[in-house]
C-alpha positions as CSV (number, residue, x, y, z in Angstrom):
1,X,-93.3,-31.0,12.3
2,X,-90.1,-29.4,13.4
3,X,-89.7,-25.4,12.3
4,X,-87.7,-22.4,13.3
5,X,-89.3,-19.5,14.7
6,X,-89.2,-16.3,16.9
7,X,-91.0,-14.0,18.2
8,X,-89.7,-10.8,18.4
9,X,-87.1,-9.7,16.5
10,X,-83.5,-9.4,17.4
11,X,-80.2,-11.4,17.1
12,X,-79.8,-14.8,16.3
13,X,-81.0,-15.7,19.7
14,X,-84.8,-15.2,19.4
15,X,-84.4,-18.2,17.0
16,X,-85.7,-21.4,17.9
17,X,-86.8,-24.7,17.0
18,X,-89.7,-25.9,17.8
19,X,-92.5,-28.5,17.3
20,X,-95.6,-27.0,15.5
21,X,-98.5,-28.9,13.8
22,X,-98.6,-30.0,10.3
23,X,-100.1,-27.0,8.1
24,X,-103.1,-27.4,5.6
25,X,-102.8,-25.6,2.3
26,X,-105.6,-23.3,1.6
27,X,-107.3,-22.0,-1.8
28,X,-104.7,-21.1,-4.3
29,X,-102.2,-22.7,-1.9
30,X,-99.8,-25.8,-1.7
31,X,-97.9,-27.7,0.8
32,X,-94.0,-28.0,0.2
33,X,-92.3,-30.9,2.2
34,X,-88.9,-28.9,2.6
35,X,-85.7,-30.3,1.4
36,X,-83.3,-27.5,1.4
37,X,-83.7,-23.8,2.9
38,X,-82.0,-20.8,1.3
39,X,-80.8,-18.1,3.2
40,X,-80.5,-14.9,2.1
41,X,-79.4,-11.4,3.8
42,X,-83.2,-10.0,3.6
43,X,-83.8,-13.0,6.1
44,X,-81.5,-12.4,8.9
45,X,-82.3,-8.7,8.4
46,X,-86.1,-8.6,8.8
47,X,-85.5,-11.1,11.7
48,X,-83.3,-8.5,13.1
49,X,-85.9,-5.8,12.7
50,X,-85.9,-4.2,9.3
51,X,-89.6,-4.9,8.8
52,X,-92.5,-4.3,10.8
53,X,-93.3,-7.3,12.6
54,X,-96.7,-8.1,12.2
55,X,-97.4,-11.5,13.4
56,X,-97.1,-13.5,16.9
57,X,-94.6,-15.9,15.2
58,X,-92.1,-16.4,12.5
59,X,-90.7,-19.2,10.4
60,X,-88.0,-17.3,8.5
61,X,-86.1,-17.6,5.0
62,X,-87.8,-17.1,1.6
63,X,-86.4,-19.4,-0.6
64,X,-86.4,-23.3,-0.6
65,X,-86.9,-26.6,-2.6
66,X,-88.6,-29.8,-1.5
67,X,-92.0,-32.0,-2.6
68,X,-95.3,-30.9,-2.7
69,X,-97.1,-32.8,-0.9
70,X,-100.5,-31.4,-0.8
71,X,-102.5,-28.9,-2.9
72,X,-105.7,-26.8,-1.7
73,X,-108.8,-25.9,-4.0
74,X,-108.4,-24.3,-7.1
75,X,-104.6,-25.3,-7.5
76,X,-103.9,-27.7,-11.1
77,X,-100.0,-27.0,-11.0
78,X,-97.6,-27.9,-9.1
79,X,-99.3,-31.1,-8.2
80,X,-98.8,-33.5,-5.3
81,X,-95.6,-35.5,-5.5
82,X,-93.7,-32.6,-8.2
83,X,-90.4,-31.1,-6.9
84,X,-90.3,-27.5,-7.0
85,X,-87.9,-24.7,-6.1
86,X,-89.6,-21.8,-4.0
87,X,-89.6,-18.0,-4.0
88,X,-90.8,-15.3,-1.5
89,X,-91.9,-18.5,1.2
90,X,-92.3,-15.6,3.6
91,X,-93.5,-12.5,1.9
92,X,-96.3,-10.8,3.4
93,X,-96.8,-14.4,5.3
94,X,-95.6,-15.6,9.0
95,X,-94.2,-19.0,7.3
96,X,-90.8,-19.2,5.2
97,X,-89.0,-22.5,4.7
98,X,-87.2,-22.8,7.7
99,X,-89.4,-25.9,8.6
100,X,-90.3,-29.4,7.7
101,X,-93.0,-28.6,5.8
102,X,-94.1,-24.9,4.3
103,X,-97.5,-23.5,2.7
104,X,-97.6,-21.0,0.5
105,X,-99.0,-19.6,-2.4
106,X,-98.9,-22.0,-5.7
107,X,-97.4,-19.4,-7.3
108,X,-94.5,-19.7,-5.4
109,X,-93.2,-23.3,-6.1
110,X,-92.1,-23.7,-9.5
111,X,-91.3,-27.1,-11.0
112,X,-88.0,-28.2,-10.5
113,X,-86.1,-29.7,-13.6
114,X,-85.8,-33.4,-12.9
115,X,-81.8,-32.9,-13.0
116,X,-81.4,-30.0,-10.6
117,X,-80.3,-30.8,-7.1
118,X,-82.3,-29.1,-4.4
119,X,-79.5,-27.7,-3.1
120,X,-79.3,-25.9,-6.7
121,X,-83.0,-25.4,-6.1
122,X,-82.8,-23.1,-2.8
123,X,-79.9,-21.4,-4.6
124,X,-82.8,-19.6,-7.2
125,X,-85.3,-17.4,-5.8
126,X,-84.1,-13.8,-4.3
127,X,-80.6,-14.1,-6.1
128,X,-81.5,-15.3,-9.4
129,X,-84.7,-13.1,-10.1
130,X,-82.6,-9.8,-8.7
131,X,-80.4,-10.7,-11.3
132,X,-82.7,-10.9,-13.9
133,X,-84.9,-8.5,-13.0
134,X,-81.4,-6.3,-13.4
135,X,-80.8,-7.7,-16.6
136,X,-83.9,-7.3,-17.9
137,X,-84.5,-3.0,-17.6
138,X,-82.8,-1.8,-20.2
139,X,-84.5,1.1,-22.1
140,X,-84.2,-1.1,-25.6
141,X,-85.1,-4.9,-23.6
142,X,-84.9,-7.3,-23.4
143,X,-87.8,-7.9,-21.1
144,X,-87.3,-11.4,-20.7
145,X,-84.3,-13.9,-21.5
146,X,-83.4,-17.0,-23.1
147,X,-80.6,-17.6,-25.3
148,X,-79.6,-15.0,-27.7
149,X,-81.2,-12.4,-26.3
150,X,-78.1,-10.3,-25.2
151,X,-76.1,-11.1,-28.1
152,X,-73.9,-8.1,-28.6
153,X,-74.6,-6.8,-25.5
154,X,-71.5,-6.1,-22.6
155,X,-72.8,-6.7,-18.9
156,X,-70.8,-5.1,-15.6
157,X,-71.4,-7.2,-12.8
158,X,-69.9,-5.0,-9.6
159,X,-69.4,-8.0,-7.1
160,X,-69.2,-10.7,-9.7
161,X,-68.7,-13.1,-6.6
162,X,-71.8,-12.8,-4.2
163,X,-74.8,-14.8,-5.1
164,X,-76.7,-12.4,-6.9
165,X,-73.6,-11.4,-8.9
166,X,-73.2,-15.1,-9.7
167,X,-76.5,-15.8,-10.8
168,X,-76.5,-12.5,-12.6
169,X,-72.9,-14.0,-14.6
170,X,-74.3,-17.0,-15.3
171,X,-77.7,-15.4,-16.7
172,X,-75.8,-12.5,-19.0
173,X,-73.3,-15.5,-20.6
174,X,-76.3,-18.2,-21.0
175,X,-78.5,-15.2,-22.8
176,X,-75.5,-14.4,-25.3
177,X,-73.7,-11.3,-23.8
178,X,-70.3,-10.6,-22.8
179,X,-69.6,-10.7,-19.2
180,X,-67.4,-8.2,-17.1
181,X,-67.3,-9.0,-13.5
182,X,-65.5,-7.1,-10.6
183,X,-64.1,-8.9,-7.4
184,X,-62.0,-8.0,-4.4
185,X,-59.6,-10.7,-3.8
186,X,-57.7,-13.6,-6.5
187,X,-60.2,-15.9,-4.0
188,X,-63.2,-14.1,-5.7
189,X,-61.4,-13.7,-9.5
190,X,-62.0,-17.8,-9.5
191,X,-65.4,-18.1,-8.5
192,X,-66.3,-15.4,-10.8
193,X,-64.5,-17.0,-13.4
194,X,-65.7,-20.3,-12.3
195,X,-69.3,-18.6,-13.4
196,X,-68.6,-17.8,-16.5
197,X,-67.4,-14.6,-16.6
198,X,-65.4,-13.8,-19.8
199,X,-63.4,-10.6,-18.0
200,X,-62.8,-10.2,-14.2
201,X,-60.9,-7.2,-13.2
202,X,-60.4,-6.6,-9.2
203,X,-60.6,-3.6,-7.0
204,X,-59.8,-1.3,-5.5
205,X,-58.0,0.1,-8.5
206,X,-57.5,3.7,-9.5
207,X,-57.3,2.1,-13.4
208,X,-60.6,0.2,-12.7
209,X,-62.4,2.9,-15.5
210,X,-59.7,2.2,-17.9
211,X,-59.7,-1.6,-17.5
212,X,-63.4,-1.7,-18.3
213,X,-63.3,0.7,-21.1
214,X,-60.3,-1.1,-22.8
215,X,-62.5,-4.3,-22.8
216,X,-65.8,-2.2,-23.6
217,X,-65.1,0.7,-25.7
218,X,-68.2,1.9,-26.4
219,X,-69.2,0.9,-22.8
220,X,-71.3,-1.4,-21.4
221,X,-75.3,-2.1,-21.7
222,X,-76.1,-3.2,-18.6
223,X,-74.5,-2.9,-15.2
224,X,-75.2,-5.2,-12.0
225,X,-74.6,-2.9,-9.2
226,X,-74.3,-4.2,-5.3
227,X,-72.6,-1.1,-4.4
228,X,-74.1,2.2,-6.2
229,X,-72.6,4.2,-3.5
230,X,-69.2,3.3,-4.1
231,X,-69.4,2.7,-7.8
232,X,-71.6,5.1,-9.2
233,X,-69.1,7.9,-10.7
234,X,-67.4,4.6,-11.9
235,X,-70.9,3.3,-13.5
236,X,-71.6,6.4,-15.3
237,X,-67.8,6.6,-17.0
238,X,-68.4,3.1,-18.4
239,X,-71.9,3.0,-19.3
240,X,-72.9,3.3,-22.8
241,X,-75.3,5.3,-24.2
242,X,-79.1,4.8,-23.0
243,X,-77.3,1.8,-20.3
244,X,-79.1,1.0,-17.7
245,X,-77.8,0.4,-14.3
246,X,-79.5,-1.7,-12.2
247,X,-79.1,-1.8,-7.9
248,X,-80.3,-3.9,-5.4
249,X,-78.6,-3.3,-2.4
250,X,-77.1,-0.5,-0.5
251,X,-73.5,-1.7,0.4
252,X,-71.1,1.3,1.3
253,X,-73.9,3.2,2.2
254,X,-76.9,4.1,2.0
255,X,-77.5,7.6,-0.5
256,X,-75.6,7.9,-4.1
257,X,-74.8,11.0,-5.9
258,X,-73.5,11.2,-9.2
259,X,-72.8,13.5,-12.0
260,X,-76.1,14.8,-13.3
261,X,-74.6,15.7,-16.8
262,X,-72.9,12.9,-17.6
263,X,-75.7,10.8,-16.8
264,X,-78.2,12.8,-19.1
265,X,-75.9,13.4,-22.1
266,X,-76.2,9.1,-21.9
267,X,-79.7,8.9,-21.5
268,X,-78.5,6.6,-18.2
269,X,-81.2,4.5,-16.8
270,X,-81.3,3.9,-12.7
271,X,-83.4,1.6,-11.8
272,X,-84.2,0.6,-8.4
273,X,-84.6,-3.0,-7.6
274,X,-87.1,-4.8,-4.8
275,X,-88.1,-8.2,-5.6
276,X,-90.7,-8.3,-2.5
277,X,-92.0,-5.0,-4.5
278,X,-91.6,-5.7,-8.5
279,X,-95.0,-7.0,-9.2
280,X,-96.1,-10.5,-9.9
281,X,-96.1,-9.8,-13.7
282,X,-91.9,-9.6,-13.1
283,X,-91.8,-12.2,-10.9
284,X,-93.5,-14.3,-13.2
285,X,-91.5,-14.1,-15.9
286,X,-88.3,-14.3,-13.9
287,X,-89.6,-17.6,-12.4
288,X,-90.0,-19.1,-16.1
289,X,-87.0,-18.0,-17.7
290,X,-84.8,-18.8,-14.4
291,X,-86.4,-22.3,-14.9
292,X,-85.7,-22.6,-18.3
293,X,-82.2,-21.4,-17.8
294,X,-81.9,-24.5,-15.1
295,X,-83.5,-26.5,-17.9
296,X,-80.8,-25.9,-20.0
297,X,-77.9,-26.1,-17.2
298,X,-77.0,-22.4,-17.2
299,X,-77.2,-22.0,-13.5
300,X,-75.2,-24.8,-11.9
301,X,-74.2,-24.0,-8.2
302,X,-70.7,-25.6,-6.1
303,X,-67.3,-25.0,-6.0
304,X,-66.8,-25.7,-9.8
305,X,-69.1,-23.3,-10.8
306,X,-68.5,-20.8,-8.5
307,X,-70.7,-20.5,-5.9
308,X,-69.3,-22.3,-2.9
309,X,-71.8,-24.0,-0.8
310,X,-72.0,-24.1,3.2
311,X,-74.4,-26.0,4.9
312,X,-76.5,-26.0,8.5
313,X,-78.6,-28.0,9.7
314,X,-82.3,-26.8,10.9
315,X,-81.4,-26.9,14.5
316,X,-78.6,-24.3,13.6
317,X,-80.5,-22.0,11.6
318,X,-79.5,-19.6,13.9
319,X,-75.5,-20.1,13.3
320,X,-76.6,-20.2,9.4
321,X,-78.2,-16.9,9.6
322,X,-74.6,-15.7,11.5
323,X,-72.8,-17.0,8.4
324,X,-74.7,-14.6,6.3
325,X,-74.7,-11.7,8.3
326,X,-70.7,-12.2,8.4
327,X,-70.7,-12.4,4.6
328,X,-70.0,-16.1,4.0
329,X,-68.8,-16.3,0.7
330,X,-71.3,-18.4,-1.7
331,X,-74.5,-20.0,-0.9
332,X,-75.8,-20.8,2.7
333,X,-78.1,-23.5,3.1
334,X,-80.2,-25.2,5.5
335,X,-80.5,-28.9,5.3
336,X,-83.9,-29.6,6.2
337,X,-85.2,-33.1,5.4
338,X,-84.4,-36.0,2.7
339,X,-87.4,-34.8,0.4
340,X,-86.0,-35.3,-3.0
C-alpha cells in the first residue's frame, strides 16, 4: 500500500510517500481502507516536533473515513464492508490515515450514516468532539447533546469560522441554543453564517462587549474560546452567571490572566480542553452524539454550509500540511482512494 511517513520530525520535507505492506488488524482492532484524510493543526505540529517522537516511523493525521475492510478478534462492530468516519488514527500509535489503508483501535471508526460523504466524514473527529466536549462542561450540563438540550441557552463561539468553531455553531443551533459567533473579516461573517449562526459580530471592536451583551443580556452560557489569551477580560464581561468557558487552543499566546473577582462573583467555569487527554468515557459520548447529529444532517460541510473544502492528493500531503500551518480557511483534505 501507498502511505505517508517520516522519520524524524521537522518541516514538511521529512514527509514522504512510500510503499509499505498491507497491515493486519489485531485484537480489538480493525482495518480502514482510507477514503478521505483529515488534517488538522495537531498533525502538522507533532510532525514538526511538539510531541516526543517515539517510534522509527510515522504515518500522520488523526482523522479519516473509508471501508473497513478487515476486523481482528474480539471486534463485533464496525464490521467488514461498514463505512465509518475515524478519530485519534494516530494517538499513542505510529499509524494515522495518511495511507491506503489504516489499523486502529475499533473504537475509533464509528459508523458512517449511509448519506454522509466521506469528505463530511474526515471533517468530524478532532473538530467536532472539541466542540462538543466545549459544549458539554457547563456546571448545570448538559453532558451530552441531542436536540433540545440547549434550549434557552446563548453560546459565544470566538472564531465562529475555523473548523472547530464551525462544528461547534452547527452543534449549539442543532441542540436548541442561540448562537453568537465572532469573525475577523465579512469573508468569515458568511461562512459563519453559512453554519448556522443566528448573530455574527466581527473584531477587532472596542464595542465587541456591548454587541454581545445587547444580544445576550443576561450573558451567555457557554463560550467557545480559540483565543483565551486575547479574549479572556472579554469572556468574563459577557459570561453569565455559573458560564463556563471552554478553550482548546492557545492562539495569541500562550498564558491568560484575568480578573480574579469578576470571575468568582460568576461562579466562572474554565475548563481546559485536550481531546488526546479527555478520557474515553468523553470521547465516547462525543463519537455517538456527533453521529447522531450527522444522522440528522446537522453537520453538513462545503461552501454552502460554511466550511470551505480544499483538497490534496496523498502524494502532496506535505503541501496539505503547508495549507494548515498557513491557516487555510475551512477543511483540508487528503484524497486518498475511491473507498466509498
Amino acid at each position: 500500500m501507498q502511505a505517508i511517513t517520516y522519520s524524524q520530525t521537522g518541516d514538511s520535507s521529512v514527509l514522504s510517500l512510500v510503499e509499505r505492506p498491507l497491515p493486519d488488524p489485531g485484537p480489538g482492532e480493525v482495518r480502514v481502507r482510507i477514503a478521505v484524510s483529515g488534517v488538522n493543526p495537531t498533525d502538522w505540529k507533532a510532525r514538526q516536533g511538539g510531541r516526543p517522537f517515539s517510534w522509527d516511523e510515522v504515518t500522520p493525521n488523526q482523522d479519516g473515513a473509508g471501508i473497513v475492510d478487515a476486523v481482528g478478534d474480539g471486534v463485533d462492530t464496525p464490521s467488514t464492508g461498514q463505512r465509518v468516519w475515524v478519530y485519534l488514527a494516530q494517538h499513542e500509535r505510529p499509524t494515522g490515515t495518511a495511507a491506503e489503508y489504516a489499523v486502529i483501535p475499533a473504537a475509533r471508526a464509528v459508523p458512517l450514516a449511509d448519506d454522509a460523504s466521506s469528505a463530511l466524514g474526515a471533517s468530524l473527529g478532532v473538530p467536532a468532539m472539541t466542540a462538543h466536549r466545549a459544549l458539554t462542561v457547563h456546571e448545570h450540563g448538559p453532558s451530552r447533546l441531542a436536540p433540545g438540550a440547549l434550549n434557552g441557552r446563548t453560546v459565544l463561539v470566538q472564531g465562529g469560522a475555523g473548523a472547530v468553531g464551525h462544528a461547534a455553531i452547527q452543534l449549539a443551533a442543532w441542540a436548541g441554543a442561540t448562537v453568537i459567533a465572532t469573525v475577523s473579516s465579512d469573508e468569515k461573517e458568511a461562512l459563519a453564517r453559512a453554519a448556522g449562526a443566528h448573530h455574527v459580530l466581527q473584531y477587532p471592536n472596542d464595542a465587541l462587549a456591548d454587541g454581545i451583551r445587547e444580544l445576550a443580556p443576561n450573558g451567555v452560557e457557554h463560550i467557545v474560546e480559540v483565543a483565551i489569551a486575547d479574549n479572556a477580560a472579554l469572556d468574563v464581561e459577557v459570561i453569565a452567571n455559573h458560564g463556563s468557558i471552554g478553550y482548546y487552543a492557545d492562539n495569541g499566546g500562550d498564558s491568560f490572566s484575568a480578573a480574579v473577582r469578576a470571575s468568582f462573583a460568576k461562579n466562572v467555569r474554565w475548563q481546559g480542553l485536550l481531546l488526546y487527554t479527555v478520557g474515553e468515557d468523553a470521547l465516547a459520548a462525543a463519537a455517538e452524539d456527533v453521529s447522531a447529529a450527522v444522522a440528522d444532517g446537522a453537520l453538513p460541510v462545503g461552501d454552502d454550509a460554511g466550511l470551505p473544502l480544499t483538497w490534496f492528493p496523498l502524494a502532496d500531503t506535505a503541501a496539505a500540511h503547508d495549507a494548515v500551518a498557513n491557516g487555510a480557511t475551512g477543511k483540508v483534505l487528503i484524497r486518498v482512494s475511491d473507498a466509498e
